[in-house]
C-alpha positions in Angstrom: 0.0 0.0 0.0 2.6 2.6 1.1 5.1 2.2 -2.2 1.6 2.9 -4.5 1.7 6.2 -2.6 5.5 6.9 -3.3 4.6 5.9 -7.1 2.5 8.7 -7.5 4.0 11.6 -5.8 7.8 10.5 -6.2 10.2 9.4 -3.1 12.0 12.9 -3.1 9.6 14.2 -1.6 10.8 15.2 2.1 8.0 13.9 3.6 7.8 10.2 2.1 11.8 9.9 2.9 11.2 10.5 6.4 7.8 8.1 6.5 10.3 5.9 4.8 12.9 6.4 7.7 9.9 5.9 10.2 9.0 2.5 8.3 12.2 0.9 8.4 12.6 1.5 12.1 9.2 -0.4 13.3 7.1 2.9 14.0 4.0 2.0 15.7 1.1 1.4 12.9 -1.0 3.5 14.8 2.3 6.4 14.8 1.9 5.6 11.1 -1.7 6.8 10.4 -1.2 10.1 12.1 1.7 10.9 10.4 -0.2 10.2 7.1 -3.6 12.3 8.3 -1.1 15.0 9.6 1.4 15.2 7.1 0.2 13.6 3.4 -3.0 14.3 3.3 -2.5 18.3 4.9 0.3 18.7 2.0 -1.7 17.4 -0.9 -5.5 18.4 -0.2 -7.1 21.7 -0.3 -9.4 23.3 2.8 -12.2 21.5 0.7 -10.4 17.8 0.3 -8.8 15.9 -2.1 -8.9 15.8 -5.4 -6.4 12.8 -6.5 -8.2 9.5 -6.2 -5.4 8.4 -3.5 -6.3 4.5 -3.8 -5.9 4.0 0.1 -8.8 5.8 1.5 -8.0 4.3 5.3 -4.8 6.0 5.6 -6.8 9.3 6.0 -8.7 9.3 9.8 -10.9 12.1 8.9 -11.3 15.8 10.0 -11.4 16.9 13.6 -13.8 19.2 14.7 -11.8 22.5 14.6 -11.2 21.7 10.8 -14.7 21.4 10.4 -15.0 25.0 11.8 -12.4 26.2 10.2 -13.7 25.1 7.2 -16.8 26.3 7.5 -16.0 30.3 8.4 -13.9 29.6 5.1 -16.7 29.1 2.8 -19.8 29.2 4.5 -22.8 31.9 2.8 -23.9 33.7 6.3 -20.0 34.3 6.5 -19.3 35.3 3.3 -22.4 37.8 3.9 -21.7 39.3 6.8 -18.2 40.2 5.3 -19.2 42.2 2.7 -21.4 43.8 4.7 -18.9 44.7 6.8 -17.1 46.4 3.5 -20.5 47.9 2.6 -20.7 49.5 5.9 -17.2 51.1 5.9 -17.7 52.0 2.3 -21.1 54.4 3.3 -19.0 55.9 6.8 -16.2 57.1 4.1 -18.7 58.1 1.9 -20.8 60.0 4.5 -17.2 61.6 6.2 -15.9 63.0 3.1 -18.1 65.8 3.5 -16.0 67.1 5.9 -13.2 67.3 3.3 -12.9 70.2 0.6 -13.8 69.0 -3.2 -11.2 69.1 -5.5 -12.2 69.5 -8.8 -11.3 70.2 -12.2 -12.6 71.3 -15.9 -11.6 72.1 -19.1 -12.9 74.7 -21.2 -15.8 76.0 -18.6 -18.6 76.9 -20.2 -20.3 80.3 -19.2 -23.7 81.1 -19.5 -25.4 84.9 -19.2 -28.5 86.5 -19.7 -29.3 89.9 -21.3 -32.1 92.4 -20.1 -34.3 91.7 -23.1 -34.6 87.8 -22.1 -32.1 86.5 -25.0 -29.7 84.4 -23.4 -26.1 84.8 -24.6 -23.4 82.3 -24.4 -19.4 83.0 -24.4 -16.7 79.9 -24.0 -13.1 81.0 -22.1 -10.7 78.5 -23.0 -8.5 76.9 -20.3 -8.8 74.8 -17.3 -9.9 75.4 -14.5 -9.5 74.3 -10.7 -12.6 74.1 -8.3 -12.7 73.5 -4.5 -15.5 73.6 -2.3 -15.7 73.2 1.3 -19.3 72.7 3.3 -18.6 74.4 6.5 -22.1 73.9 8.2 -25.2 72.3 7.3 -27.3 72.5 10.2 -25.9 69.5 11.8 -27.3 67.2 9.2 -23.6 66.6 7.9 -22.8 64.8 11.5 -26.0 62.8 11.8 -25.4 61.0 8.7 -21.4 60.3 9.8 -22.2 59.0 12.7 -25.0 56.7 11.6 -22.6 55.7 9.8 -19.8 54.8 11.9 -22.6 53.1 14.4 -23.4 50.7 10.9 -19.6 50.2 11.1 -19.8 48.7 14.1 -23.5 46.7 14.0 -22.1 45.2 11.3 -18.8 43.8 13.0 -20.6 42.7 16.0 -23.1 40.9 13.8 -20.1 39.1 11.9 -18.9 38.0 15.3 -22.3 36.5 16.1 -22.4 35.2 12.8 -18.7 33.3 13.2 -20.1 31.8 16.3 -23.3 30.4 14.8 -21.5 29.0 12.3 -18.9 27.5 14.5 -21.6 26.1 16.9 -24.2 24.5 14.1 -20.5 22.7 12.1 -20.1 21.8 16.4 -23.2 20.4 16.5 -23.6 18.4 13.3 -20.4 17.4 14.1 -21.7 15.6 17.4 -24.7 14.7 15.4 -22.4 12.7 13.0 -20.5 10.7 15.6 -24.1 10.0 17.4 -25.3 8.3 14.5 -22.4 6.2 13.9 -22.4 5.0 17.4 -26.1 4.3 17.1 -24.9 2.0 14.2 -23.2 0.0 16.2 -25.5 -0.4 18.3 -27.6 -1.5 16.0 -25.3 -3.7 14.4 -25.1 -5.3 18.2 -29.1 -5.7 18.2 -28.5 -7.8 14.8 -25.8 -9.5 16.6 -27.9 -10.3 19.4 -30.9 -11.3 17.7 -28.8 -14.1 15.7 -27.2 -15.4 18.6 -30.3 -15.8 20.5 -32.1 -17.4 17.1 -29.1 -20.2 17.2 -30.0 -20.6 20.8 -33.4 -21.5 20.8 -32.7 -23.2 17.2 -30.2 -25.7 19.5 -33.0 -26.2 22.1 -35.1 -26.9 19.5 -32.8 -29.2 17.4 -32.3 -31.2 21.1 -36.1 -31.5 21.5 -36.0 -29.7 24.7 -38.2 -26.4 22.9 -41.1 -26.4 20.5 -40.2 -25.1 16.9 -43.0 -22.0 17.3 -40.5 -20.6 19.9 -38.1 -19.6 17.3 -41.2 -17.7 15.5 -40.9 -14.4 18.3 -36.8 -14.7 17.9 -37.4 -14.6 14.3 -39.4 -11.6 14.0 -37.1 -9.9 16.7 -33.9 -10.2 13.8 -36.0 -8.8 11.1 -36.9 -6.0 13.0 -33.4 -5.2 14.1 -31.9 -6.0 10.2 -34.7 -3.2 9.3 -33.7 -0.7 12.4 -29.7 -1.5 11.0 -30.3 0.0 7.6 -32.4 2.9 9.1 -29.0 3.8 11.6 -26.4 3.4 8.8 -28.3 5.5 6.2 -28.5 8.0 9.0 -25.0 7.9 9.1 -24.5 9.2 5.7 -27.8 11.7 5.8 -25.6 13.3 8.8 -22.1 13.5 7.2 -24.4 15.5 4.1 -25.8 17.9 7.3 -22.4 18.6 8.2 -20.7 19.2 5.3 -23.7 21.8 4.0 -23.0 23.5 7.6 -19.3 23.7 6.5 -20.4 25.1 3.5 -18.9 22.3 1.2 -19.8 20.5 -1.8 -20.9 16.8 -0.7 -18.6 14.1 -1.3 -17.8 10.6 -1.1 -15.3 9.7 1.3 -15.9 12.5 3.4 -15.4 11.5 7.2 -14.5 12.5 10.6 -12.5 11.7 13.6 -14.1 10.8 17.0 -13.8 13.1 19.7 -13.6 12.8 23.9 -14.3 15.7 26.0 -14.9 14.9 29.9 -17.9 16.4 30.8 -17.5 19.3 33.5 -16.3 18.7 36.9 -18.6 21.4 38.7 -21.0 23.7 36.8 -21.0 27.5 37.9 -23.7 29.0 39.4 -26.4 30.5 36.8 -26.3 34.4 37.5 -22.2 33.2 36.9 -22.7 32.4 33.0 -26.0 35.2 33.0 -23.5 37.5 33.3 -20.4 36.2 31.0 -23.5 35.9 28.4 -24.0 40.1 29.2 -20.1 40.9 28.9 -19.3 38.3 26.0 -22.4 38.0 23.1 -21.6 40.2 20.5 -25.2 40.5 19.5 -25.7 42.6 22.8 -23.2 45.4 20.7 -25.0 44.7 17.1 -28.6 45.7 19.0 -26.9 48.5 20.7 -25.1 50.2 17.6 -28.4 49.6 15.6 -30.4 51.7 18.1 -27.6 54.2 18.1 -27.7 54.5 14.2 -31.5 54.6 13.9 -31.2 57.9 16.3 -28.8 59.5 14.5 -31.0 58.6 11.0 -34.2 60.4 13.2 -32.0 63.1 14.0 -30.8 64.0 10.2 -34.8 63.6 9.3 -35.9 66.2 11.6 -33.4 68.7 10.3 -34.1 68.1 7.1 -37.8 69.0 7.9 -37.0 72.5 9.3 -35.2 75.5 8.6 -31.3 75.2 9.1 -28.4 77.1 8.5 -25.6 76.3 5.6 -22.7 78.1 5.1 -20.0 77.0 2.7 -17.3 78.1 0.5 -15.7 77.8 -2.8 -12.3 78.9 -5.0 -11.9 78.4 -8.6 -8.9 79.6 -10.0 -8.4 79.3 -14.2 -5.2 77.6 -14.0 -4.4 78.6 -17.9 -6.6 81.0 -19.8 -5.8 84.2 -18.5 -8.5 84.8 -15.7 -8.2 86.0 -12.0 -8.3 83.5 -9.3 -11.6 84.2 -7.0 -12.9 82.6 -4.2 -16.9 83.1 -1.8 -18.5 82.4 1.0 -21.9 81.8 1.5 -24.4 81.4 3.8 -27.9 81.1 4.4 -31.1 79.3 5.6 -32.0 76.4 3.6 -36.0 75.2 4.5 -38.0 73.1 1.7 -41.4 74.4 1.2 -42.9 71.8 -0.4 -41.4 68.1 -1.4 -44.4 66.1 -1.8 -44.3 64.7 1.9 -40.7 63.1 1.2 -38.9 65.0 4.3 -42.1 63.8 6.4 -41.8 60.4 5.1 -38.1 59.7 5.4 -38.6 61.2 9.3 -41.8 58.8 9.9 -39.9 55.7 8.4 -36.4 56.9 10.7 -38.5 56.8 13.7 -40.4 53.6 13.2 -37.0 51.8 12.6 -36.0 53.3 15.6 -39.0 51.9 17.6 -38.0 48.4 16.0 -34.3 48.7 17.1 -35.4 49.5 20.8 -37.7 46.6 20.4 -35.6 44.2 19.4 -32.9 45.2 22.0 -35.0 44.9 24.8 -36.4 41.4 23.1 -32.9 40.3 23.1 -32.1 40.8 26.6 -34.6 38.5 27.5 -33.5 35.9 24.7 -30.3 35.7 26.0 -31.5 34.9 29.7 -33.5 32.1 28.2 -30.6 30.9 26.0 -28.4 30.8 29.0 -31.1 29.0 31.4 -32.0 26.6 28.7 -28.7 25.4 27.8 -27.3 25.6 31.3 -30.5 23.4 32.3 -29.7 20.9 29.6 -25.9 20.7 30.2 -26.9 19.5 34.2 -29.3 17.1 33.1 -27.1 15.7 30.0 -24.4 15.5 33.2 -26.5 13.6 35.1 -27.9 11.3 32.1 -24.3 10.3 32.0 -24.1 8.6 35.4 -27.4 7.4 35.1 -26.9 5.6 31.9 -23.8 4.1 32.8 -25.8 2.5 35.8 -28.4 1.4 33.7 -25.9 0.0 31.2 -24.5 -2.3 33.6 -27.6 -3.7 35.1 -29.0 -4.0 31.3 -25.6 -6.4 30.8 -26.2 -8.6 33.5 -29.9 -8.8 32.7 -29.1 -10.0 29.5 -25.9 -12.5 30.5 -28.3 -14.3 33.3 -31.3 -14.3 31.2 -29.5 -15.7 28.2 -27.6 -18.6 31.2 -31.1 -19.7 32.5 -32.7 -20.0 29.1 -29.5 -22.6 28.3 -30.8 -24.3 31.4 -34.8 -24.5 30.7 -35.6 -21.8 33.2 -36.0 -18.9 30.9 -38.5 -18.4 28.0 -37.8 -16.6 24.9 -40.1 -14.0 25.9 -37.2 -13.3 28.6 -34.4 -13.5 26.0 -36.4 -10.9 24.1 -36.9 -8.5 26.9 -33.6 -8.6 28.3 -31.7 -8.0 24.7 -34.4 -4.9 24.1 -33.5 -3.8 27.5 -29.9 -3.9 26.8 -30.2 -2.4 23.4 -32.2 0.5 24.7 -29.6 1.1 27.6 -26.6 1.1 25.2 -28.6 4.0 22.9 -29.2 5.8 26.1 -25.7 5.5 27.2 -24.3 6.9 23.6 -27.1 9.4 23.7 -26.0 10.7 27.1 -22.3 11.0 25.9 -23.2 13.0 22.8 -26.1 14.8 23.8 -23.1 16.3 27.1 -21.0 17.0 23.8 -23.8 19.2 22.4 -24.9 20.4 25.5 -21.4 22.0 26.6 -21.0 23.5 23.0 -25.0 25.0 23.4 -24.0 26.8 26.9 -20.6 27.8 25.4 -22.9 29.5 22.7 -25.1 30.9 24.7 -22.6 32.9 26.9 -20.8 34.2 23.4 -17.8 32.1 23.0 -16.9 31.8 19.1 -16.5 28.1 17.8 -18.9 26.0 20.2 -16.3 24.4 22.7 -13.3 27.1 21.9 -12.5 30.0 24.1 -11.5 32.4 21.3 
C-alpha cells in the first residue's frame, strides 16, 4: 500500500523519505496513520479535500472538529455575507465623512452662460482649465447625523459578523456531534442484529435437542427482522448526517468525506447560573449589534428632523483658471435652507427613521430576554445531559447482567424466549441511552458555550 503512494508523488519528496525512515525502524502502525492524516493528506489536499483519487482511502482518519469550523467560516454563505457587509458598511461611513473634506475639482474649457435684459440668453466659452474646490462648513448639523450613523453601521455590522462566526462554529459543532451519534447508534444497531442471531441459534439448538417447541423460534425470528430493518435505518443515517455537516461547513458533498471521534470529559462542577448570565452580558456580541443599531436609527431620526426645518448652511468655494488668463476668485456663502414643499418626502423619510427606531429599541430589549433564556435553557440541559451520563452508565450495567443471566437460565430450561427478548431490548435500549447521554453532554457543553458568546462552540476564542 505505502510504495503505491510513493509511485504517485515520487520518493523525493521530504515527507515520504522520512515516512520511509519511520517504516524501516518499526514505527508503531498507529504512529503511522497520524503521520499520514497530519502530514500527506494536509500537503496534498485543499481546505475543501482531495482531489487525487489516493487508492488508500483508510490511511486518511478524517477531520477533527476544529477543521470542520475552520472550514466552514472559510466558505460558509452567512460568513461570506456578513463580510461584505462589513465592506458595505465602511464603504457608506467614508462616503458620509468626506463631506468634511474640501472638493477638488477640475474642468476644461468652462462653459459660461449669461443673460441679457431683453430675455435673450447669450453664451461665451473661455478656453482653459480650471481648478474648483469647495468646502461645506455647516449644514445644520445634518452633515454629523449621517457620519455617525454611519460609523454606528460600522460597528452593527462587525458585531453581527462576530455573532455570525459563532453560529457557524456552533451548528458545524453540532452536526459534528450529530455525526458521531449516528455512527455509534450503528453499532449499536449492528449489536441488536448480533444479538438477535445469537439468541435465534440458541433457541434453534434447544429446538434441534427436542428440549423447545419449533414456534419458539417464531418471536426470535421476527425480533432479527426488526433489528436487520432498524440497522439499515442507523447506517443510512449515518450518511444523511455527514451531508448535514458538510452543507453546515459550506462544502460541496462528497464521497469519502469523514470525521474523527472526539472525547471531551464532561464538567467537573458547573457555575452557578447568574455566573454564566453575566459572562453571556459581557461576552455575546449581539448585545453590541442591537446596541449600535439603536444608536444608528437615532442619529438617522435626528438627520430627518433637520431636514424638515429650517437650518443654516454656510460654505465656500475657489476656482482659479489655472491657464486661460482669468483671476483666481474665491466666496463664501451662507444662508437658511428650509424646503417648502417636497411632496411629503422629508415627512416620510422622518416617519420611516423613527419607526425603525421603535424596531431597534424593540428588538434590544427582546434580546435581553432571549439571552436569559438561552443561558437558562442550555445551562439546564448541560446538568441534566451530566446527570444522564451517570445514570446511563448505571443502567448499562444492570441491562448487561440482565441480559448474560437471562440468556444462562434459558441454556438451562428456566428462561422463555419472551425473557431472552426482553432482556436484549433492555440492553439495546440502555446502550442508545448511554451513547445518547455521551453525545447529547458534547452538544450540551457547546450550546451553553454558545449561549454565553464564546466563538466556535467548545473554543474560548
Amino acid at each position: 500500500m505505502v510504495p503505491h503512494l510513493f509511485k504517485r508523488f515520487g520518493e523525493s519528496n521530504q515527507v515520504f523519505r522520512g515516512f520511509l525512515c519511520k517504516i524501516k525502524n518499526g514505527t508503531p502502525r498507529h504512529e503511522l496513520l497520524r503521520i499520514l492524516n497530519n502530514h500527506l493528506f494536509g500537503q496534498f489536499c485543499g481546505p475543501g479535500g482531495c482531489s487525487q483519487d489516493f487508492g488508500e482511502a483508510e490511511y486518511f482518519l478524517g477531520y477533527v472538529l476544529d477543521e470542520c469550523i475552520r472550514i466552514a467560516l472559510q466558505n460558509q454563505l452567512d460568513v461570506l455575507v456578513g463580510q461584505q457587509s462589513v465592506v458595505s458598511a465602511k464603504a457608506k461611513s467614508t462616503q458620509a465623512s468626506s463631506s468634511y473634506y474640501p472638493q477638488v475639482s477640475v474642468q476644461s474649457n468652462p462653459l459660461l452662460i449669461t443673460g441679457s435684459s431683453n430675455n435673450v440668453f447669450r453664451t461665451s466659452s473661455t478656453q482653459g482649465t480650471t481648478l474648483s474646490v469647495t468646502q461645506n462648513f455647516y449644514d445644520g448639523g445634518l452633515r454629523e447625523a449621517t457620519a455617525a450613523a454611519a460609523r454606528y453601521g460600522i460597528t452593527q455590522n462587525q458585531a453581527a459578523l462576530t455573532r455570525t462566526f459563532q453560529t457557524v462554529a456552533y451548528t458545524v459543532t453540532q452536526n459534528y456531534f450529530a455525526t458521531l451519534l449516528a455512527r455509534r447508534l450503528a453499532e449499536v444497531a449492528d449489536s441488536q442484529v448480533h444479538y438477535a442471531a445469537g439468541q435465534l441459534d440458541l433457541v434453534k439448538g434447544r429446538v434441534d435437542a427436542g428440549a423447545a417447541a419449533q414456534s419458539d423460534e417464531l418471536p426470535i425470528q421476527a425480533q432479527l427482522a426488526s433489528a436487520q430493518v432498524s440497522q439499515l435505518s442507523a447506517h443510512n443515517a449515518i450518511r444523511t448526517a455527514l451531508i448535514a455537516l458538510q452543507s453546515s461547513m459550506g462544502s460541496a458533498i462528497r464521497p469519502g468525506f469523514d470525521i474523527q471521534e472526539v472525547t471531551i470529559p464532561p464538567l467537573d462542577k458547573l457555575q452557578p447560573l447568574p455566573v454564566y448570565l453575566d459572562l453571556a452580558n459581557k461576552n455575546r456580541p449581539d448585545i453590541r449589534e442591537t446596541h449600535a443599531a439603536v444608536q444608528s436609527a437615532g442619529e438617522s431620526v435626528t438627520a430627518a428632523r433637520i431636514n424638515m426645518l429650517p437650518r443654516p448652511v454656510i460654505g465656500g468655494e475657489y476656482d482659479n483658471l489655472v491657464s486661460g488668463g482669468a483671476s483666481p476668485g474665491w466666496s463664501i456663502t451662507g444662508g437658511i435652507a428650509f424646503s417648502l414643499f417636497d411632496g411629503g418626502a422629508n415627512k416620510a423619510v422622518y416617519t420611516q427613521a423613527r419607526a425603525e427606531q421603535t424596531i431597534a429599541r424593540d428588538q434590544e430589549a427582546q434580546l435581553a430576554k432571549t439571552i436569559e433564556a438561552d443561558v437558562q435553557t442550555a445551562y439546564l440541559n448541560l446538568t441534566n445531559a451530566t446527570q444522564l451520563i451517570a445514570a446511563s452508565a448505571v443502567g448499562l450495567k444492570a441491562a448487561q447482567t440482565n441480559y448474560d443471566v437471562q440468556t444462562a437460565r434459558y441454556r438451562e430450561g428456566l428462561a422463555t424466549p419472551l425473557d431472552l427478548l426482553n432482556a436484549e431490548v433492555a440492553l439495546v435500549t440502555a446502550q442508545s441511552s448511554d451513547v445518547q447521554a455521551r453525545y447529547g453532554n458534547y452538544t450540551a457543553q457547546a450550546q451553553l458555550a454558545y449561549a454565553i458568546g464564546k466563538q466556535g462552540g467548545l473554543n474560548d476564542k
